[in-house]
C-alpha positions as CSV (number, residue, x, y, z in Angstrom):
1,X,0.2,11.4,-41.6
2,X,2.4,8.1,-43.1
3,X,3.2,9.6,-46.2
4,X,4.9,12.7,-44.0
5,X,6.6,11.1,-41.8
6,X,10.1,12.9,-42.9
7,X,11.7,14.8,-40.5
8,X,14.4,17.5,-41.1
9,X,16.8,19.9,-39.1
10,X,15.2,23.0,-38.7
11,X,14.3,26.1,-36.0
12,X,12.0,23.1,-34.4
13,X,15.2,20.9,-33.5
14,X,17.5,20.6,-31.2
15,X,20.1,18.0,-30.3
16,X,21.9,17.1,-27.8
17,X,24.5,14.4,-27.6
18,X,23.0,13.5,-30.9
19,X,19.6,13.3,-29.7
20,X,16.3,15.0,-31.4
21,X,14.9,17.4,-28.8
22,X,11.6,18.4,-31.0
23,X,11.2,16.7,-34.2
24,X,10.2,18.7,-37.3
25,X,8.1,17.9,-40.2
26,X,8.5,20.1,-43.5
27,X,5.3,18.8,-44.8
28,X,6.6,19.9,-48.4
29,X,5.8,18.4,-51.4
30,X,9.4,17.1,-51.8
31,X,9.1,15.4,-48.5
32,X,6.5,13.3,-49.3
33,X,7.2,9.6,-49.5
34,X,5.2,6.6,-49.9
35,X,4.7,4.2,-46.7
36,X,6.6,0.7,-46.7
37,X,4.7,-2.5,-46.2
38,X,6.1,-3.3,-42.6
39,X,6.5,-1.9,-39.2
40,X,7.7,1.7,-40.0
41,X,9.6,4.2,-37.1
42,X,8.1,7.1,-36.6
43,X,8.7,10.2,-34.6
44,X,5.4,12.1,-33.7
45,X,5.6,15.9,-31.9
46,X,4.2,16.0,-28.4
47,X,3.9,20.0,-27.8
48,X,5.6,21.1,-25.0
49,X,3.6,21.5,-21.4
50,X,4.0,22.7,-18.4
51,X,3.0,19.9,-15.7
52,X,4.0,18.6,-11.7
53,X,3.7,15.5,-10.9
54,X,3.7,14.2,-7.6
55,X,4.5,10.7,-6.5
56,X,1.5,8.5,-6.9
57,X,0.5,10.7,-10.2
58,X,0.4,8.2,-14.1
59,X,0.0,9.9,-17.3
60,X,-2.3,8.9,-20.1
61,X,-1.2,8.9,-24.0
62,X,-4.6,9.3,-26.1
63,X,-3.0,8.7,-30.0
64,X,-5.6,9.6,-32.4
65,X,-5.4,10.9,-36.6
66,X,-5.3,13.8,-36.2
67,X,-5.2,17.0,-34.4
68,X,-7.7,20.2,-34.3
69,X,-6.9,23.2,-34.9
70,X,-3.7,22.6,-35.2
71,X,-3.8,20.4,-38.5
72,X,-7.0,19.9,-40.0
73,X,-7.2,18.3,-43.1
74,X,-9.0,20.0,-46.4
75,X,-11.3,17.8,-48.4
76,X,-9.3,16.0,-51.0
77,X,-7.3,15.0,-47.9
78,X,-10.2,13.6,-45.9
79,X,-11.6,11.7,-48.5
80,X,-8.8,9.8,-49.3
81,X,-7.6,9.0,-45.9
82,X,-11.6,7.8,-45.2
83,X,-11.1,4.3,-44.3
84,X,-7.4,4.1,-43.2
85,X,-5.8,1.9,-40.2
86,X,-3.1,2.7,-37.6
87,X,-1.6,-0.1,-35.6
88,X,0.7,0.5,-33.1
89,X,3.3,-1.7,-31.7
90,X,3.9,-2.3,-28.3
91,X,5.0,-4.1,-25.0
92,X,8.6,-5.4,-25.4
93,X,10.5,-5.9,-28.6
94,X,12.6,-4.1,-31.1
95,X,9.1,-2.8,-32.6
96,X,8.0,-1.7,-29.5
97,X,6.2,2.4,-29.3
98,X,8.2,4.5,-26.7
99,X,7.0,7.5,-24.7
100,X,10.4,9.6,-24.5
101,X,10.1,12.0,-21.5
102,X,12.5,14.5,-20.1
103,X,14.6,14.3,-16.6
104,X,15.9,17.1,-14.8
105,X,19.5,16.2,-14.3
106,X,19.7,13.7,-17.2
107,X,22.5,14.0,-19.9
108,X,20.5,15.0,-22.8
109,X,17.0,16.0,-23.0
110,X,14.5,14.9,-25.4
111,X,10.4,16.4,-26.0
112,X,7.7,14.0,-25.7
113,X,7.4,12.1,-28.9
114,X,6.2,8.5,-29.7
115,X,7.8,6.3,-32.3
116,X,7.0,2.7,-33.8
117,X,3.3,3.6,-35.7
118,X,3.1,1.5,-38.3
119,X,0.2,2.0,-40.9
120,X,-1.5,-1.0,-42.7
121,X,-3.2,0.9,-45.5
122,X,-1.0,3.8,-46.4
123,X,-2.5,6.8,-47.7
124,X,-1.1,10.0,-49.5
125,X,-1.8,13.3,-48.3
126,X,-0.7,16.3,-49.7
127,X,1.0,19.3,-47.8
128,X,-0.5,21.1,-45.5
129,X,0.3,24.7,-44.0
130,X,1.4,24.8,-40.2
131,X,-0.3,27.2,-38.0
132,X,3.4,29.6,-37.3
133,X,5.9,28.2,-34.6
134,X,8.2,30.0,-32.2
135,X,12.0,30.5,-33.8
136,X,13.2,28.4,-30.7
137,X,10.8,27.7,-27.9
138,X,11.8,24.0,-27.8
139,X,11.4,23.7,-24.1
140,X,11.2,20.8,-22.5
141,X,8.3,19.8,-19.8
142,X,9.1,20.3,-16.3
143,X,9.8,17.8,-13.6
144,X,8.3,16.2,-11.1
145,X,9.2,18.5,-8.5
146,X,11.8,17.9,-5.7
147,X,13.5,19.6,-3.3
148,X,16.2,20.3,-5.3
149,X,14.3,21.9,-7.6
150,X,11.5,23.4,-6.2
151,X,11.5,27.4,-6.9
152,X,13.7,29.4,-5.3
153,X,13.0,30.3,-2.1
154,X,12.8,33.7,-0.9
155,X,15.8,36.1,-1.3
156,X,17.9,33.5,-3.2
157,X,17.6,36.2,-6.4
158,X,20.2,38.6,-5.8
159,X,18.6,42.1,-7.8
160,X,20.5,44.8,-10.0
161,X,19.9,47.8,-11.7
162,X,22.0,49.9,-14.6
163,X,22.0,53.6,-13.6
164,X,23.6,54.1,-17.1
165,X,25.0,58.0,-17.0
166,X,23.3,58.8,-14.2
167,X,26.6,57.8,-11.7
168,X,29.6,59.0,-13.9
169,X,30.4,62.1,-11.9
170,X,29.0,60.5,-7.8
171,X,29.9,64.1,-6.5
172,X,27.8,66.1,-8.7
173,X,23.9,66.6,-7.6
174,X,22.8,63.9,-10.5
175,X,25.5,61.2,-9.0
176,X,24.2,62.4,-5.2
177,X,20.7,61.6,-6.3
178,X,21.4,58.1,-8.0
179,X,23.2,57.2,-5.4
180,X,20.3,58.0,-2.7
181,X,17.7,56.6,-5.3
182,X,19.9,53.5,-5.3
183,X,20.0,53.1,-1.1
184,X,16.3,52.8,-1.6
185,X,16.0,50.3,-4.4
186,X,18.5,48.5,-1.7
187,X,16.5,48.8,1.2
188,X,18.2,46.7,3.4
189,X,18.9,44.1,0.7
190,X,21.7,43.7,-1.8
191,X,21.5,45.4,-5.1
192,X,24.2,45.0,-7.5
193,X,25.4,47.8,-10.0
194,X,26.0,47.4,-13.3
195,X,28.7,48.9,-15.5
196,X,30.3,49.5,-18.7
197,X,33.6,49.5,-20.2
198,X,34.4,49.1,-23.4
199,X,38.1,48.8,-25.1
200,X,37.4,51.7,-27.5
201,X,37.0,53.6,-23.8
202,X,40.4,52.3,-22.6
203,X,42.2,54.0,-20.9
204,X,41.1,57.6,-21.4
205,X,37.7,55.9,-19.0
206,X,39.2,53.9,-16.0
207,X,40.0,56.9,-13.9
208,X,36.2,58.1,-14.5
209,X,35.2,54.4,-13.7
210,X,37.2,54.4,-11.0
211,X,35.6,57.5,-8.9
212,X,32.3,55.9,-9.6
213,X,33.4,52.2,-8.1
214,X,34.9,54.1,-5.4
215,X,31.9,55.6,-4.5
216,X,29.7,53.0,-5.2
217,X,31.8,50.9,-2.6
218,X,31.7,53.5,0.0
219,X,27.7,53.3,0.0
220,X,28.3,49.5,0.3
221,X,27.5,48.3,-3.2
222,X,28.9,45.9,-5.6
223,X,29.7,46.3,-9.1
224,X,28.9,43.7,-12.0
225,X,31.4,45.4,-14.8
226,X,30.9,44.9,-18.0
227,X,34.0,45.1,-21.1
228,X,32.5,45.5,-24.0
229,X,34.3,44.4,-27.2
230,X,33.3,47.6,-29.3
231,X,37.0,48.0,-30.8
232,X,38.8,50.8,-31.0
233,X,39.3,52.1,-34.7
234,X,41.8,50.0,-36.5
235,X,41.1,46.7,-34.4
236,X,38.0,45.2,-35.4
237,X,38.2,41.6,-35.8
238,X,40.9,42.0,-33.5
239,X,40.7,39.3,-30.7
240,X,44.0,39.3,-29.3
241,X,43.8,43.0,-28.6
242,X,40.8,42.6,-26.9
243,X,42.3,39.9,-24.5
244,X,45.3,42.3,-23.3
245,X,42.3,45.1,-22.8
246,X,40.5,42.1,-20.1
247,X,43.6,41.2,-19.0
248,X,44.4,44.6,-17.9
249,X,40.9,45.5,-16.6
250,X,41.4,42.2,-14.5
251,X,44.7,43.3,-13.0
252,X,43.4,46.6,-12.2
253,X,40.6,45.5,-10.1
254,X,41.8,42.4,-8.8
255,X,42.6,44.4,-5.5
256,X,38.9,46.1,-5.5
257,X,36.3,44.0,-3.9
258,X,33.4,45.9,-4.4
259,X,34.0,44.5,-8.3
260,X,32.4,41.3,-7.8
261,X,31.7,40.1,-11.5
262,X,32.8,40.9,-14.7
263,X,31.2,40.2,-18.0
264,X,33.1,39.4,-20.9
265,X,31.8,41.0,-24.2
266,X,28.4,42.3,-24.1
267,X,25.3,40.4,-26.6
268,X,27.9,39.2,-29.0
269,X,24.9,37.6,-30.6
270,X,23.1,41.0,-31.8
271,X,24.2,42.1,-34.7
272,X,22.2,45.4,-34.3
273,X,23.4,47.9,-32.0
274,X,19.5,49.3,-31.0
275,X,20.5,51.2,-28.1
276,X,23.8,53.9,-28.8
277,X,25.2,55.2,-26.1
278,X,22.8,52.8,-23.4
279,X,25.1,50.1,-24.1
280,X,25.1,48.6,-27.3
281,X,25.4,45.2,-28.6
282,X,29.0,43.6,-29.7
283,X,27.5,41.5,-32.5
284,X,27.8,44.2,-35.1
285,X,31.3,44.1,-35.0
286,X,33.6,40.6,-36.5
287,X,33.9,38.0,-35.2
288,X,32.2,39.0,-31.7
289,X,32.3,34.9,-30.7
290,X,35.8,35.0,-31.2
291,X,36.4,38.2,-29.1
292,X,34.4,36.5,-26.2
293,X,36.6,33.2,-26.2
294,X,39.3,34.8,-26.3
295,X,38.5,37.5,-23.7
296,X,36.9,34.6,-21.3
297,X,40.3,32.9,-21.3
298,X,42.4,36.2,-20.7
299,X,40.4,36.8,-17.7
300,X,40.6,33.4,-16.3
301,X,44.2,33.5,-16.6
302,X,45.0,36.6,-14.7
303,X,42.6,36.7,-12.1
304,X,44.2,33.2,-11.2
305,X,47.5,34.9,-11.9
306,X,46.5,37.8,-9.2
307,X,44.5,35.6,-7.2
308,X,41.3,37.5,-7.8
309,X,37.8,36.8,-6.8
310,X,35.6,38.3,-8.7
311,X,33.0,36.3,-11.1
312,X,33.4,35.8,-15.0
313,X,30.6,35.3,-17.2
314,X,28.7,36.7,-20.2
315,X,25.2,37.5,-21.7
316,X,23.3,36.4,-24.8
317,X,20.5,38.5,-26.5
318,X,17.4,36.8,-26.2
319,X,16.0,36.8,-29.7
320,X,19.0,38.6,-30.7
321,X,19.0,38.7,-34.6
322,X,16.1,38.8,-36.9
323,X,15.9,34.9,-38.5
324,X,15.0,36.8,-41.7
325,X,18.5,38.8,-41.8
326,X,20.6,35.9,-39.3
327,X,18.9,32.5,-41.0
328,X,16.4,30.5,-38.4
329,X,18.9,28.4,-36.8
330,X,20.9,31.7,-35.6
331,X,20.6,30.9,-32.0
332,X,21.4,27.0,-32.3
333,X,24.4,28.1,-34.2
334,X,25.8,30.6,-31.9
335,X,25.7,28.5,-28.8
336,X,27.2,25.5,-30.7
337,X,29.7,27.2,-32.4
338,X,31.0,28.7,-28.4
339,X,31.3,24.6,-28.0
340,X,33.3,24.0,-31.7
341,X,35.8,26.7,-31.1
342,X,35.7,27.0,-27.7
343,X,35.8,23.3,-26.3
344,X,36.0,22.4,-22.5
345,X,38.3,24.9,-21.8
346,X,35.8,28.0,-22.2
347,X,32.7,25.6,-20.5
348,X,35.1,25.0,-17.7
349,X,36.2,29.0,-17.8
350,X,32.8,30.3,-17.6
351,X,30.8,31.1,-14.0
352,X,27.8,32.5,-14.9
353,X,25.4,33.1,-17.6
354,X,22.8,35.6,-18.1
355,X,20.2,37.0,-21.1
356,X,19.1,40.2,-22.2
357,X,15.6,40.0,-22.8
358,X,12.9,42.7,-23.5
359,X,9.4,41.1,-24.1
360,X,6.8,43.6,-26.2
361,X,9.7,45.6,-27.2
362,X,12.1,43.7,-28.9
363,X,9.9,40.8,-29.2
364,X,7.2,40.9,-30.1
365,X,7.1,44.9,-30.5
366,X,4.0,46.2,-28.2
367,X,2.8,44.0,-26.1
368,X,5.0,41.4,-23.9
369,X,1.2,38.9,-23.6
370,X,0.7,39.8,-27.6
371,X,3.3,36.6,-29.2
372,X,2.7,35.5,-32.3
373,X,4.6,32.3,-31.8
374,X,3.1,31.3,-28.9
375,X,-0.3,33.0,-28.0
376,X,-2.2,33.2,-24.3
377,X,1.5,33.3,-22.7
378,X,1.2,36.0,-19.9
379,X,4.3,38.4,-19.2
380,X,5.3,36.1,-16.6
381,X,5.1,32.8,-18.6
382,X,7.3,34.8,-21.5
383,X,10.2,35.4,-19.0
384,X,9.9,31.7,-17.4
385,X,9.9,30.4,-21.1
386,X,12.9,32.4,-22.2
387,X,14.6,31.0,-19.3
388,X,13.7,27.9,-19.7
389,X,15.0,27.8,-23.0
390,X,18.4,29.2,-21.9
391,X,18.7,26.8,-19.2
392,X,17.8,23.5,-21.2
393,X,18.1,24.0,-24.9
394,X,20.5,26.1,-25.3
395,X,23.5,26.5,-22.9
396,X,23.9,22.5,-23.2
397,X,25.2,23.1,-27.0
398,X,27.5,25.1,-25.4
399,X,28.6,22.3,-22.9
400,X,27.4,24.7,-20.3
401,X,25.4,22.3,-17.8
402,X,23.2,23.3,-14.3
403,X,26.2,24.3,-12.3
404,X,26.9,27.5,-14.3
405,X,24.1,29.9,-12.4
406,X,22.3,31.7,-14.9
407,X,20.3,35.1,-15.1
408,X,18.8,37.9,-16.8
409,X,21.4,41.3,-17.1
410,X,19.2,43.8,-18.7
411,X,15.1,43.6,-18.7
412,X,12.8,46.5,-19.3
413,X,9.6,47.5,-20.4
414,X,9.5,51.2,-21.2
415,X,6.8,53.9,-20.2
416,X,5.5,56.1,-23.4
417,X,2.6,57.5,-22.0
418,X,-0.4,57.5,-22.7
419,X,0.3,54.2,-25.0
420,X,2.2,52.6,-22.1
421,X,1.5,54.6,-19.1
422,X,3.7,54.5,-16.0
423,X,1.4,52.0,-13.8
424,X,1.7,49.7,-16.4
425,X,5.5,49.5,-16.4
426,X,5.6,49.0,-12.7
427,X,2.6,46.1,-13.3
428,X,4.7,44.2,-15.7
429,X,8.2,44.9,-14.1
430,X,6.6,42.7,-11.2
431,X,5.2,40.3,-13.6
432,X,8.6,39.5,-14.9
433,X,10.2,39.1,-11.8
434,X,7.5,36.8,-10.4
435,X,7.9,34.8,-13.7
436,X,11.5,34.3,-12.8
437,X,10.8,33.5,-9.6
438,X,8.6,30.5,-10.9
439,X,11.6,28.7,-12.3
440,X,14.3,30.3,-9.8
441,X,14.7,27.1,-8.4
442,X,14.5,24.5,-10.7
443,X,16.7,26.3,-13.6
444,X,19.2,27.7,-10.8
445,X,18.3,31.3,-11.7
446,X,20.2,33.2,-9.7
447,X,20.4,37.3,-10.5
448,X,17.8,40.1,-12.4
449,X,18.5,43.1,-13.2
450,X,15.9,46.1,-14.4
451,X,17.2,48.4,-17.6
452,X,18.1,51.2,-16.5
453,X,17.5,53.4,-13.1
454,X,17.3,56.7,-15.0
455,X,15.6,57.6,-18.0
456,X,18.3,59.9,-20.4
457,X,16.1,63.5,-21.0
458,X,12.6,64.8,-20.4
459,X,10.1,63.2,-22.1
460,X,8.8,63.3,-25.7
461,X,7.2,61.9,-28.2
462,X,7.7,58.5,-29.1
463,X,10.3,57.9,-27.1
464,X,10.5,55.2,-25.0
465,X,11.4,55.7,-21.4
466,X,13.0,52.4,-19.8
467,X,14.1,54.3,-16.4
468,X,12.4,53.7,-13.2
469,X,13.0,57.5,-12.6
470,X,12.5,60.6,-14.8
471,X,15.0,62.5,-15.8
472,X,14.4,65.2,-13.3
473,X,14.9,62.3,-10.2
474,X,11.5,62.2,-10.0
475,X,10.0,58.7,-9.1
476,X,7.8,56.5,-11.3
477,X,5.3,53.6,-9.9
478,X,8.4,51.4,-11.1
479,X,10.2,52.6,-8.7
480,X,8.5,51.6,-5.6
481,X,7.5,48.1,-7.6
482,X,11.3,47.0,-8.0
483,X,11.6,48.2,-4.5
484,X,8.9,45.6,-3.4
485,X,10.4,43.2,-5.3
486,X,13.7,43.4,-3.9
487,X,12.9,44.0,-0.3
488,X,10.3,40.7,-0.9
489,X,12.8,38.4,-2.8
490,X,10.6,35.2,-4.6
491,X,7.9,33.8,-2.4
492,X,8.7,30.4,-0.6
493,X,6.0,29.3,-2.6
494,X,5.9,28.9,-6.4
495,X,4.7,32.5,-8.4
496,X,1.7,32.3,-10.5
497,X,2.6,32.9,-13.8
């Protein structure tokens, strides 16, 4: 397609260190432009794949006009490109075509595209419609695999669970029960808890949080706490308030080692709070980037200052904000701007990263294997894909690179029977955790934790249960599934996805 040839920055393009990831064409009437006489650069899409190649394995590029289903041309546009020619340019020169393929390790990244296609009788065409892309599925292929980044073996995935309200009182028959409903998630594995704090809940919380880390410790667990920015009144927007709230969180617990991470802010990229009192999403409130920085860097500081051990990280809302509310380069903009106003400093503060991520309910909503953007993915390929995209497309803006270990802090799929009966949330739960298994490995995906243990009242209509327990204690299929899982750890094989 000569005469659209233009590329443009859009939710198709990524850069790294400069470099196109996934090039875009607008294939708008304004972006139409004429061919030049000579040799004439261009950059042609390659859609992402997932492949392994072994040593001895070649690849094959077959360039043709065009490309069913995916752009078929209507009449007018057949007729006059009846007739055309493509020559393409290679062997070595300036002119030369390039196959651009990306490396596991390398410094940038860059999709599969082909440039140098020059045409010798130019033809206009006329804008076309594109069959409707994900908002940031720019993953690149996978490598030839090695063993330093085959999938993870078994037990490398350490497994967590939220128990929400269900452990705020450990002495009363509801914190008893969580607690023994928690042993056998554990089995004789370790299971990581994870908490909440969040400044507006400082201090009148901490001795309530305390009792519960206290007795979470004497059964042998460790916590993953999370301070939420959620301000108290008065101090939205206020960043350096939230930093002496961290700091002082830090200081208390430096001496407790059953607090073995702590996450700074909590989806600072959602700008909807979805969830109430499950958690909540620090995005509605200003300037929640801001709040992280600043919190990351408080915490750094004073556990060195108390010569702490616990972990710092924080999570990102996969698909966090509507591009039709946020603008469709929301997620490109959010990691880039942690790099612009947070420099080396916060990369180099920062242990781990993990996503929230909730396919068929937050995206798309129903069915996890029903995307829009990307049909025939199964459960497990949509979990594999997100992480993919955290690991490679993403994080890098953010000058985060393969040694920050990354995983996923809240993932669900809700019962609402009989649309979404129980057995199907314990099939999918272990769907999504093979699926991270698959890229374990490679990505160095190293923690998943299942939202939430309990679900908060009886149920009712339309109301969408994410617990692996009722409210009553009693057990759903989930339950024994995560147990599986956890007790199993990923296979030393790769998962089929």
């Amino acid at each position: 397609m000569a005469s659209m040839r233009r590329t443009a920055r859009s939710p198709s393009v990524m850069r790294l260190d400069g470099q196109p990831l996934r090039v875009f064409h607008p294939f708008t009437q304004e972006s139409e432009e004429t061919p030049p006489a000579g040799p004439t650069s261009y950059d042609v899409e390659i859609f992402p794949t997932f492949a392994t190649f072994a040593t001895g394995h070649r690849l094959r590029l077959d360039i043709g006009t065009g490309q069913l289903p995916h752009v078929a041309p209507n009449a007018a546009q057949a007729s006059s490109s009846a007739g055309g020619t493509f020559e393409i340019h290679h062997g070595p020169g300036a002119e030369a075509s390039r196959l651009i393929l990306p490396a596991i390790g390398s410094s940038s990244r860059h999709v599969a595209r082909t440039r140098r296609v020059h045409r010798r009788a130019p033809v206009r065409n006329h804008p076309h419609r594109r069959t409707p892309r994900r908002r940031h599925r720019h993953r690149t292929a996978p490598p030839r695999t090695t063993s330093q980044n085959r999938p993870a073996a078994r037990g490398q995935i350490t497994y967590g669970i939220s128990p929400t309200g269900s452990i705020s009182d450990p002495s009363s028959p509801t914190g008893q029960l969580a607690l023994a409903h928690l042993g056998y998630l554990r089995g004789t594995r370790r299971l990581l808890i994870h908490l909440y704090l969040p400044w507006s809940g400082y201090p009148q919380n901490l001795a309530g949080l305390d009792h519960a880390i206290a007795a979470l410790a004497a059964h042998g667990f460790k916590v993953d706490l999370v301070l939420r920015y959620a301000p108290p009144s008065g101090h939205d927007g206020d960043s350096a308030g939230y930093a002496r709230f961290v700091s002082a969180v830090v200081d208390h617990y430096a001496r407790q080692p059953a607090v073995a991470r702590l996450g700074i802010t909590n989806e600072s990229n959602f700008s909807l709070d979805k969830r109430g009192s499950l958690g909540g999403a620090d995005g509605q409130y200003e300037d929640p980037i801001g709040a992280l920085i600043a919190g990351m860097s408080a915490a750094y500081h004073e556990r060195a200052r108390d010569h702490a051990r616990m972990k710092l990280g924080f999570n990102w809302a996969y698909r966090g904000c509507d591009p039709s509310a946020c603008g469709p380069t929301a997620d490109t903009d959010y990691w880039t701007e942690l790099r612009q106003r947070g420099g080396e400093r916060f990369a180099r503060e920062v242990d781990w990263v993990t996503m929230d991520i909730y396919p068929g309910t937050i995206f798309p909503p129903g069915d996890p294997s029903a995307d829009p953007f990307q049909p025939g993915l199964s459960p497990g390929q949509e979990v594999a894909s997100a992480i993919e995209d955290l690991r490679y497309q993403l994080m890098p803006l953010a000058g985060l690179g393969m040694n920050v270990p990354i995983g996923i802090q809240e993932i669900s799929w809700a019962s609402l029977p009989p649309a979404r009966p129980e057995q199907e949330q314990a099939e999918l739960l272990m769907q999504f955790a093979a699926g991270a298994c698959h890229v374990a490995g490679q990505t160095n995906f190293r923690t998943f934790y299942w939202f939430t243990l309990n679900d908060q009242s009886a149920p009712a209509a339309g109301q969408l249960d994410f617990g692996l327990y009722h409210a009553d204690g009693s057990a759903k299929p989930a339950a024994a599934a995560y147990a599986r899982v956890i007790a199993n750890g990923c296979p030393p094989t790769s998962a089929q996805r």
